[in-house]
N, C-alpha and C positions, 0 to 999 in steps of 0.2 A: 387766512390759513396759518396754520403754525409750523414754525421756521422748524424745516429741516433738523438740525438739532438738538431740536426742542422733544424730536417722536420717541422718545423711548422705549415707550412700550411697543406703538407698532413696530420698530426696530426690533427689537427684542422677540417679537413674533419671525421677523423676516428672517432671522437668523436658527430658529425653530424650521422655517420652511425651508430652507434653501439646505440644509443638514440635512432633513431627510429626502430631498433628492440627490442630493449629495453623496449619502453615506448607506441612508435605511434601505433604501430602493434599490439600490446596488446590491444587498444581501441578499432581500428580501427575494428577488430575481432568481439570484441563483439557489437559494434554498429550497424556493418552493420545486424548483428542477431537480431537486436531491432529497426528497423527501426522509430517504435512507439514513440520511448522515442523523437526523434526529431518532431513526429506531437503532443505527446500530451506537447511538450515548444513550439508548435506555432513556431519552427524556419524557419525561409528565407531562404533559398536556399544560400543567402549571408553567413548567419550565421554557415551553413555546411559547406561552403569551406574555411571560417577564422578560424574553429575549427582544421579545418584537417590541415590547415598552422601552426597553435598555436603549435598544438599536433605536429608537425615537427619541428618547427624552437624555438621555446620558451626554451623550458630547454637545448637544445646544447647551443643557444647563451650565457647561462647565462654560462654555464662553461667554454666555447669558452673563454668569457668576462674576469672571473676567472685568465684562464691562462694568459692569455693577460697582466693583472694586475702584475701577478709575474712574467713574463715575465720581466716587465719594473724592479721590484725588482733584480732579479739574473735569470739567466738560470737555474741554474740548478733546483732553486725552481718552475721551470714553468715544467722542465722532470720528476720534483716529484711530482707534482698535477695533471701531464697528469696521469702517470702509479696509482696514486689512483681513478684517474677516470674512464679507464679502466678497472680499478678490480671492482669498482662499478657498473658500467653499465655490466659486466658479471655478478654479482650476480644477479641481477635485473632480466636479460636474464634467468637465470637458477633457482630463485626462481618458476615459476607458472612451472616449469616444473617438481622441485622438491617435489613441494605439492601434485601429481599427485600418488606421493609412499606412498601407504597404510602404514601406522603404523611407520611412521616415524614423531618422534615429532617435534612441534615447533622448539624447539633449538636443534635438528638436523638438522635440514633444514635450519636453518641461521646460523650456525658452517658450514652447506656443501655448503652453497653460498658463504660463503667468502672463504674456501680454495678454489674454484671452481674458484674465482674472481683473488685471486692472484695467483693462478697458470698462467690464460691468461695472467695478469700483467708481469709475469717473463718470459713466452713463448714471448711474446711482445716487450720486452725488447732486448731479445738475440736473437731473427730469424727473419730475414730479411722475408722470406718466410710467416710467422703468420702475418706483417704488410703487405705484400702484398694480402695478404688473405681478410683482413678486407676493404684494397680499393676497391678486387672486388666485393665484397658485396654495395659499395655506390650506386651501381643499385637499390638499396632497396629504397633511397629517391625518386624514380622515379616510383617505380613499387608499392608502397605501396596504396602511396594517387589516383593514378589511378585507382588500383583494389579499392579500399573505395568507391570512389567517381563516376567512370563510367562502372564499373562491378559487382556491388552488389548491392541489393536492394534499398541502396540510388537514384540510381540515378531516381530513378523514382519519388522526392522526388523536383530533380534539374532540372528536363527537360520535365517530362507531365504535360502541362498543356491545358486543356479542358474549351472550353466558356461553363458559365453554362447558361442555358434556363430557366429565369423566369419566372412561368405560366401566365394565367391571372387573371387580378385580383377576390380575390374571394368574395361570398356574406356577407351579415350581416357585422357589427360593433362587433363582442364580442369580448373581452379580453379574451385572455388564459394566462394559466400563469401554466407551467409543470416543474415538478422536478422529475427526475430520481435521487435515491439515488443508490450509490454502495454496492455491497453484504450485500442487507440486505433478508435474508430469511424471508419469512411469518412466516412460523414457529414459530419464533422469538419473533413475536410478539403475537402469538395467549394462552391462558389461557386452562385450561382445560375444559371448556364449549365451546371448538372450537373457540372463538370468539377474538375479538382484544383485549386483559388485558387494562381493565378498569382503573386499579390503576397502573403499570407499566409505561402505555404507555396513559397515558390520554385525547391526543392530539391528537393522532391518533385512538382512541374509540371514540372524540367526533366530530372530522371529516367524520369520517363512517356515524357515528346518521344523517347526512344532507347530504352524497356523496350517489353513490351506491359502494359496494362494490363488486368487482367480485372477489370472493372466491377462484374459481377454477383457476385464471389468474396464466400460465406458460410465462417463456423466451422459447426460441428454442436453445440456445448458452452458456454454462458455463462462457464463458470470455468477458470480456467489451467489444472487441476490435471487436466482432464478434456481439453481443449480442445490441450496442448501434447501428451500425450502422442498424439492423431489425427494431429496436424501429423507428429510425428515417426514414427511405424510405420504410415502412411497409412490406419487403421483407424478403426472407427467407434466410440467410447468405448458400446460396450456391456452391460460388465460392469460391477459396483458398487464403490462403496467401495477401486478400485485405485491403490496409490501408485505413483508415478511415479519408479520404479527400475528399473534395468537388470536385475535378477531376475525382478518382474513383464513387463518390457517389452524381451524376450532380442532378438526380431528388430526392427530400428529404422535407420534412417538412418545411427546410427554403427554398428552391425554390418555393416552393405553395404557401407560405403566403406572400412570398417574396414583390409583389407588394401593396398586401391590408393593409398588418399589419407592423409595426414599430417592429423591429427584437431588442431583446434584447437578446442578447445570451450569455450564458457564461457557453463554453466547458470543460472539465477539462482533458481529454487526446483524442481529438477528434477536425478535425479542417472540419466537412461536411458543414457548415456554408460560404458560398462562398464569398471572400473578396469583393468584389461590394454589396453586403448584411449586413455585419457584417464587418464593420471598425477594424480595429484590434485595442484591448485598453489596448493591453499588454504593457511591458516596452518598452523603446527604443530600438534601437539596439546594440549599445552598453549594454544596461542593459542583453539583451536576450545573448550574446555573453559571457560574465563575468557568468552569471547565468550556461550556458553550460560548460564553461571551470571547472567552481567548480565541477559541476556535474562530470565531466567524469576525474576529478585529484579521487574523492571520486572512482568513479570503479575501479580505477588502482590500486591503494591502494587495493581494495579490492582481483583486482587480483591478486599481488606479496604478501600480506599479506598473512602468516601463518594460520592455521584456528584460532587458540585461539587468533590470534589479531585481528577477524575481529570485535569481539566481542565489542571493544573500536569505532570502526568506525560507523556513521551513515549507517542506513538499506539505500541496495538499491532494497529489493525486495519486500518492501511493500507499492510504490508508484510511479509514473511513471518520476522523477524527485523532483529538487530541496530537496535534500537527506539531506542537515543541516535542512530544517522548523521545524521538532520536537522535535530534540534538545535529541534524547530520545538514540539513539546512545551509547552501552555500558551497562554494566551491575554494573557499578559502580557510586557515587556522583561524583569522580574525573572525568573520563571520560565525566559524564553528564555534568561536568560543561564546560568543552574541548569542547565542540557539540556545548555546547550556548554559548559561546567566539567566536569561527567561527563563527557562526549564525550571532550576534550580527555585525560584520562586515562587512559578507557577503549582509546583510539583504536588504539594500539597492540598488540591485543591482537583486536579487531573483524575475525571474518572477511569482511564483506564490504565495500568502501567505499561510497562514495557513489557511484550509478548513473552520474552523467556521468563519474566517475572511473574504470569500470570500463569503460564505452562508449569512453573515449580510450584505456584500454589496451588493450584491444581492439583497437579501430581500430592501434593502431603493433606489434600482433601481427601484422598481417597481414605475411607475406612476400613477395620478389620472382617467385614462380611457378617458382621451377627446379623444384619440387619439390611434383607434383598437390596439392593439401590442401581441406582442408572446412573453412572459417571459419566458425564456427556461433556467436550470443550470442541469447540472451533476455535484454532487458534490460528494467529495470521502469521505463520510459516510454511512454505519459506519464502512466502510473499516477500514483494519488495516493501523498503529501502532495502539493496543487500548492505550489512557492514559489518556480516559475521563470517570469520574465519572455521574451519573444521573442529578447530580448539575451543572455540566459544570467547578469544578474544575478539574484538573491534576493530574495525577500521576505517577510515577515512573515503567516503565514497566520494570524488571525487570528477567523473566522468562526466559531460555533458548533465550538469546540473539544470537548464532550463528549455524550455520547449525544442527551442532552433538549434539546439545543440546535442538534442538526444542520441542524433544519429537517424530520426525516423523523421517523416514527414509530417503535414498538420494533421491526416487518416491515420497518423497512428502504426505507418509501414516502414519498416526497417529500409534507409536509404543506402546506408552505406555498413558494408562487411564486417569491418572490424567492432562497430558500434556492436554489431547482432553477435560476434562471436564475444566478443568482451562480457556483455550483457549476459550471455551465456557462461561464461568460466563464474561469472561472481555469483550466478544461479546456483552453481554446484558446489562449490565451497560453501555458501549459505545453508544448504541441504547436509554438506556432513557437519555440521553441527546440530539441525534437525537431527543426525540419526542418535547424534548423544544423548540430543534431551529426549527421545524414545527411548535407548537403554537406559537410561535413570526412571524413565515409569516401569518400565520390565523390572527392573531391580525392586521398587519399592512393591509395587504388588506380589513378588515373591518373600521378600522380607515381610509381609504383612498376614504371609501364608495363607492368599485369595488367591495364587495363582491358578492353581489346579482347576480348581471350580466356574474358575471367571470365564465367561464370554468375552473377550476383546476383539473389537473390532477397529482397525486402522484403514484408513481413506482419505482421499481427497476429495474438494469440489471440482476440480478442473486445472488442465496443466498450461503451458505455455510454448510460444515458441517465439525461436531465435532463427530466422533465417530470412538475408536479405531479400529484401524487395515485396515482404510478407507482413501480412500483420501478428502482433503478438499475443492479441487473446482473439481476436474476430475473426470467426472459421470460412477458410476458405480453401479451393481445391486442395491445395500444395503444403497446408497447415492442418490439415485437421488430425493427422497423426500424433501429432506433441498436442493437442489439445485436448484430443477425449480419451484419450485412453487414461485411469488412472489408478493409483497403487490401490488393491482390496486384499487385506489381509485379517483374515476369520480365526481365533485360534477359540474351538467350541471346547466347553468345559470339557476338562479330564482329556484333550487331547493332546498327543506326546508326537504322534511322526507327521512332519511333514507331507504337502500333498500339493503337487501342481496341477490346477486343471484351465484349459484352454473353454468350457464352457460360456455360453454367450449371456455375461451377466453386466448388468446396468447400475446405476444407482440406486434406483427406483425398488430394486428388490432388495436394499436392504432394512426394509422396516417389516416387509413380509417373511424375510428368512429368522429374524427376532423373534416375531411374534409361530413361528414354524417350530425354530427352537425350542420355546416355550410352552408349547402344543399350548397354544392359546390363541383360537380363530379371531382375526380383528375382525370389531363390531363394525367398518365401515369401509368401503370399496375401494381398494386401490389398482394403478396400472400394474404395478410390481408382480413378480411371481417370486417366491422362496428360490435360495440359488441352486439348490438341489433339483429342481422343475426345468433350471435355466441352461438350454440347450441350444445349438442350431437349428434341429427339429420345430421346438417350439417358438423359437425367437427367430425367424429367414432375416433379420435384418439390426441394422442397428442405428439408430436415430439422434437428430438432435436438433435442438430448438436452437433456432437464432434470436430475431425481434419480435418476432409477431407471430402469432398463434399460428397462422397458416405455414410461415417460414421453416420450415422442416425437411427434413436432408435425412436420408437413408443410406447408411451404406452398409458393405459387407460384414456379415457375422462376425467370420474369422477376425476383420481389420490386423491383415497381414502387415499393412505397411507400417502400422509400429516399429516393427523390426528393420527393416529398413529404414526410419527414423534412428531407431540405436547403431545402427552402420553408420550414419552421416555424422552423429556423435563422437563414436570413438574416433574416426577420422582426425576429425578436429581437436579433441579433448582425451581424447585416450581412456584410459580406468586405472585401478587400481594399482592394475599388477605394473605401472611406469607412472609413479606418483608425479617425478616432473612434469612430464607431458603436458598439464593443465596449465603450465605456464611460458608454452610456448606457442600454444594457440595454432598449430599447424602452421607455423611462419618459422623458418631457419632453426630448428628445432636443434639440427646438429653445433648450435654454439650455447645449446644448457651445458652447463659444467664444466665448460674450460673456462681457463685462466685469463683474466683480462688481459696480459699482457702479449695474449696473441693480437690485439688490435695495435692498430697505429696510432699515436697520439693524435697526428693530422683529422684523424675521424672522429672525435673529440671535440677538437675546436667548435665552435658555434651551435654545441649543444650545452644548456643552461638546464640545472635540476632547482627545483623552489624549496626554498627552506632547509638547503642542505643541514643547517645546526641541529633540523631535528632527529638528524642521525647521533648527535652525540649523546652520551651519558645514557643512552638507552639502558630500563629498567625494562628487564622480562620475567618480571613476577607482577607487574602494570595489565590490564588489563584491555588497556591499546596501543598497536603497535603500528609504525607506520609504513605499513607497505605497501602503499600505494604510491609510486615514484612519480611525481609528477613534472612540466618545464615545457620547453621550447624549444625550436631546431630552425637559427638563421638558415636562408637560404645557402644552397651548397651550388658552389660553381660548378660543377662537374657530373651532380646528381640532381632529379626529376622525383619531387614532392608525390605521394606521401614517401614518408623516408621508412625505411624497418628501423628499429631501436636494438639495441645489447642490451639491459643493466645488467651490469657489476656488482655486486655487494663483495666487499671484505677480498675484492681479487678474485671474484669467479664471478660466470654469469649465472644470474639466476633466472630471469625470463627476458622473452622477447615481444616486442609488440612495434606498434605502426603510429605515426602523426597523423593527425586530422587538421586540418583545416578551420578555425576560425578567427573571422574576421583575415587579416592578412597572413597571420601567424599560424605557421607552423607546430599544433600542444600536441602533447602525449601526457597518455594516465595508463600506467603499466603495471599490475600488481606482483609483487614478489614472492617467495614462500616467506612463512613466518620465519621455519629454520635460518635465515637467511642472516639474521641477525648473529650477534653473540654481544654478551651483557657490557654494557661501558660504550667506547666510543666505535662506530662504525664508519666506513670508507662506500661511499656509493658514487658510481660511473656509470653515466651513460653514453654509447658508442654506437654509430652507424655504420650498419650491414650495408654494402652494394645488393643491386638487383641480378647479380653471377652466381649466388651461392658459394661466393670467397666472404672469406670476415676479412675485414682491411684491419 
């Protein structure tokens, strides 16, 4: 038999096999449960089968290479970098399996991966049996990327493809020009006079004043993936598990306009836009390739990663790809700056950019009207990560960065108060600068002098909620209020006055009141009626799909309790007409705007703020500012955790907020107004409220 050794090549195989259980199979997993994440990168079918080759062949080669190298140095230094890499690739193997044990920390879990690594190392070693073990597993290169690629959802992905049927051409010349915005609840935007906040949201009150505005407009669908494709083939999402492509979804908004109008489309995780229709104007291939590979290194990561480290790694659950763009990844400066160093490199190569950067291209896409077109974007605003201020500066998101710290539990339900109200203030700060980047489309289509003529339509797919012990997008009795109801704003060519109506319109009817508009019958059957049809008379109810076809929920026309959603709002958040208010979160509100030195220094002590320097030298012509106060609160002898906070800034309080609890330590993340500042160096304090409604 030949010594141990001496096997190179079979070596060289084992380390092929044990990587892609290691590494391939772990993506491969969760990929093929996300089939979406590859339609909403726009990848080719090319681009799936070079990932699954990557994810197979890429990191063996490199360690392959490795040995190879000390190979040429000494033998035995290439038998000492196989067996650490064997012991490497078993921890890897047995990390996601060990993060699976309740109550076992971080550094138990990477102490128990690597005895767990070098024990196979030493089994390895000394049994012929262990290395024959591991050849017959090389099945695994063969059986993996098959089951990925032609037995799971993908493959529908690689292999349906459907001629689509473009209607005929339809009447009229009008320019439309629609924007669906992501989870933005009405709610959201509305005042306590029921109406769209005036001062808030200024841009979308004064687009109302000239649109009509349909009040009572619901989704039928919590989730994009369900909810955009209604929106666009005016149907009722009642089939299961359908991706949202132009093969599944042949008859649609761009196949109607398809021949009459000049198609300007730009999907953000949705490809219903049929490529004879809509050229693709994403990266190259290569670009789309490199973009995917970063992505799905970031998942893996996230899979073998410990739960407290994921905390340093870019989010991948709060955007459908391209996971460095926000750079916001972590809970710390270090970390942050870690995000945008990858970013910075990767950036180049990144098929989508940052939302506001594609909402601006967007917006200077639009043409002068010689030439009918359908201006169509889903953009993912004001979807999370929030870290945008009303100004359109950045900041620092900083809250409960990783699972066990969201605030919510493993279902996804708001545990604790302050999480759900926090979560909420950063929603609506995020949203007024939504309303800016709407008045910048309103400006340039008047500057382009299309206003008049143009059909705009403003929407959402679905809104959100904030309220303990609830979940945040999965409808349930006490939530569906913040979640179906959502902004519908119609401004029909050449209309000038304002119009509220409380009629019973859906999503689903706006590809029918387009095609009404345009007195142009669509060639093919949808649930939707025109919104002008859309009544209580003819709609008794109003509906919504959960997970499965059957899963359907009816409620009232009117859905009165929106409004009473906007009561429980202002409550807590207040409006416009008391701009602090949002920063006091319904907690000791009477200590915005006085003077710090109404506290006691006593109340002070053993409260710790992070990074005070980065209060100094502050530049506010920068485009981030740090108002996100973050730290710790030793225990107080006399006071009973969570503690209420003051901050201070420059000798006044500017908000108030609550500690949480992790691990033993008392944190707080409390955001300030921007005003809050002034240029050069700043003084920031934070001071503990008793539970009397006295400031100490």
């Amino acid at each position: 038999m030949t010594p141990f050794w001496k096997q190179s090549k079979t070596q060289y195989l084992h380390i092929f096999t044990l990587c892609s259980i290691a590494v391939s199979q772990p993506v491969f997993s969760l990929l093929a449960r996300s089939p979406e994440f590859f339609v909403a990168n726009h990848a080719e079918p090319s681009d799936i089968i070079w990932l699954a080759l990557a994810l197979l062949f890429v990191v063996p080669a490199i360690l392959v290479a490795i040995e190879i190298l000390c190979n040429r140095l000494h033998r035995r230094a290439r038998v000492g970098i196989h067996l650490v890499f064997i012991a490497l690739l078993t921890a890897l193997i047995a990390l996601p399996i060990l993060k699976m044990f309740n109550g076992l920390s971080d550094v138990k879990i990477l102490v128990a991966a690597c005895l767990l690594g070098s024990a196979m190392a030493t089994v390895y070693c000394t049994a012929s049996a262990a290395r024959s073990m591991v050849s017959l597993l090389s099945i695994a290169l063969l059986v993996f990327p098959v089951n990925f690629l032609f037995l799971s959802p993908i493959k529908s992905l690689l292999f349906t493809k459907i001629p689509i049927a473009v209607a005929k051409k339809a009447h009229g010349t009008t320019n439309i020009v629609m924007v669906v915005f992501d989870e933005l609840p009405l709610v959201s935007l509305m005042d306590s006079n029921h109406m769209i906040d005036p001062i808030r949201y200024p841009n979308f009150s004064q687009l109302a004043a000239s649109s009509t505005w349909y009040r009572n407009a619901t989704t039928v669908a919590a989730g994009t993936l369900r909810s955009l494709p209604s929106i666009l083939t005016g149907n009722l999402p009642t089939e299961e598990h359908r991706l949202p492509t132009a093969e599944i979804f042949p008859q649609s908004l761009f196949s109607f306009l398809g021949e009459s109008h000049h198609l300007n489309i730009w999907e953000s995780v949705t490809s219903i836009c049929p490529s004879q229709l809509c050229p693709d104007r994403k990266n190259s291939g290569d670009s789309r390739l490199i973009s995917l590979c970063v992505d799905a290194s970031i998942i893996y990561l996230h899979i073998i990663a410990p739960e407290g480290m994921t905390s340093r790694l870019p989010h991948i659950n709060q955007n459908w790809g391209n996971f460095l763009a926000d750079g916001s990844g972590g809970s710390n400066n270090k970390s942050v700056r870690k995000v945008r160093w990858l970013r910075d490199i990767v950036g180049p190569w990144q098929i989508n950019n940052d939302e506001v950067e594609v909402f601006r291209e967007f917006v200077d896409s639009i043409d002068d009207g010689k030439i009918p077109s359908l201006h169509y974007i889903h953009v993912l605003l004001p979807h999370a990560p929030f870290k945008y201020l009303p100004s359109g500066k950045h900041y620092r998101n900083s809250l409960w960065a990783t699972t066990s710290e969201t605030g919510k539990n493993a279902r996804g339900t708001w545990v604790h108060e302050w999480a759900a109200a926090r979560h909420h203030q950063q929603s609506l700060l995020q949203l007024g600068y939504v309303d800016k980047l709407l008045g910048e489309l309103v400006t340039a289509l008047k500057s382009s002098g299309i206003w008049d003529e143009t059909l705009l339509i403003i929407t959402s797919d679905h809104g959100a909620s904030y309220r303990v012990n609830d979940r945040r997008r999965t409808l349930s009795a006490t939530n569906y209020m913040d979640i179906l109801p959502v902004i519908m704003l119609i401004k029909h060519p050449n209309q000038e006055a304002g119009k509220v109506t409380d009629s019973n319109v859906e999503t689903i009817d706006i590809l029918p009141t387009i095609a009404d508009i345009l007195e142009t019958p669509l060639p093919f059957e949808v649930d939707g009626v025109p919104m002008r049809h859309s009544s209580q008379d003819t709609k008794p109810w109003k509906r919504a799909y959960l997970k499965t076809s059957k899963d359907i929920v009816f409620y009232e026309p009117t859905m009165d309790e929106k409004f009473e959603a906007v009561d429980t709002q202002t409550a807590l958040l207040g409006s416009g007409d008391d701009p602090i208010v949002i920063y006091g979160l319904d907690l000791r509100r009477d200590a915005l705007g006085q003077p710090a030195n109404v506290f006691k220094s006593a109340f002070s002590n053993g409260v710790e703020i992070d990074s005070p320097e980065q209060f100094d030298e502050i530049d506010l012509s920068e485009d981030f500012l740090p108002v996100t106060i973050t730290g710790r609160v030793q225990p107080q002898p006399r006071l009973k955790a969570p503690f209420d906070l003051a901050i201070a800034v420059n000798g006044v309080v500017r908000a108030v907020g609550k500690t949480y609890l992790i691990g033993h330590q008392n944190e707080f993340s409390i955001i300030v107004p921007e005003a809050s500042f002034q240029e050069g160096n700043n003084t920031v304090n934070a001071f503990i409220l008793n539970g009397t409604g006295i400031l100490f």
